[in-house]
C-alpha positions, 0 to 999 in steps of 0.5 A: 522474440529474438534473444537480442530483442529480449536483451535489448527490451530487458536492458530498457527497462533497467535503465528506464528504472535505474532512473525513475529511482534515482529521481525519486530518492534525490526528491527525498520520496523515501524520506518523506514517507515518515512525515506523511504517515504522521500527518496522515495519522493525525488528521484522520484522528482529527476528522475521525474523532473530534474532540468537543462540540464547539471544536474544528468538526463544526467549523466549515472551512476546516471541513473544506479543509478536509474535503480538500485534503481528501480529493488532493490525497485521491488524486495523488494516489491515482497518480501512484497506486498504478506505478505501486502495481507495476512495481509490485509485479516487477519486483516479482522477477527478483529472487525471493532469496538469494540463490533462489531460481525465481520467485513465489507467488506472493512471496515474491518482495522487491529485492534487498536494497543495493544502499546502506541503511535505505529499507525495501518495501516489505516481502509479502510472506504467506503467513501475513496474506493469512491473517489480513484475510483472516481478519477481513472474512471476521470483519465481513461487510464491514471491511477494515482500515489499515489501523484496524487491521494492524490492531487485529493482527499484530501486523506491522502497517507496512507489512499490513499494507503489503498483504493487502496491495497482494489480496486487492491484486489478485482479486481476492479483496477490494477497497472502499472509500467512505467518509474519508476513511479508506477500507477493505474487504474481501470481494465476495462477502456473502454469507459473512456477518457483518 
């Protein structure tokens, strides 16, 4: 490739996601993430351990209501998850550090946000893979949910969430739906107790 090909190409792509950027931030994106954790939180609470007999877990439209609320959140995700992979792999061409050459192989975060008081998707370190992956041979088949793992580690759920995006990227786990609930585990289990 000509260095003017490779200028032009790198040129792209920054204008390309300087704009996806700016749309998601004037969407409210960002700010919106903290109402749907809390919703998310809530309603798997709800599903996951309903209160008494007689309560909405019995109910068939609610749990119409959850089928539904699950199909729409997998259909979303799908829409996301591979734009989140992308981004996680560009966010590798970032300086793990400033003046850094290039980065690290999973340490390598998104770069420091360009606006005040907006926070960047957590840096995945070394040390927070190791305990995720710790947790996860300890849980074997079993697999864990971000929640349990938070639990276990200590781990922010972002932070959590990072190093597992970086283990199912690389192969070393993969993710399971069951019930609703999604969990994981690492690829190869055998030999593990669970």
């Amino acid at each position: 490739m000509t260095e003017s090909h490779v200028a032009s190409s790198v040129e792209a792509a920054a204008l390309a996601l300087d704009r996806l950027e700016q749309s998601l931030r004037a969407g409210g994106f960002a700010e919106g993430t903290t109402a749907y954790q809390r919703m998310a939180d809530v309603l798997l609470a709800q599903r996951l351990f309903p209160g008494d007999s007689a309560g909405p877990e019995t109910d068939p439209s609610v749990l119409r209501g959850f089928e539904h609320i699950g199909e729409t959140a997998g259909r979303i995700y799908g829409l996301l998850e591979p734009y989140a992979a992308v981004m996680r792999r560009l966010a590798a061409l970032a300086p793990a550090a400033p003046g850094d050459a290039g980065p690290t192989a999973r340490s390598a975060g998104p770069a420091a946000p360009a606006e005040p008081g907006v926070t960047a998707a957590p840096a995945v370190t070394e040390a927070a893979c190791a305990a995720v992956l710790a947790a996860l041979r300890r849980r074997g088949r079993r697999g864990a949910s971000v929640s349990v793992l938070c639990r276990t580690t200590g781990l922010p759920s972002g932070v959590a969430e990072a190093a597992l995006d970086a283990l199912v990227g690389d192969g070393t786990a993969c993710t399971r739906d069951a019930g609703g609930v999604r969990s994981f585990l690492l690829r190869d289990t055998r030999g593990a107790r669970g």
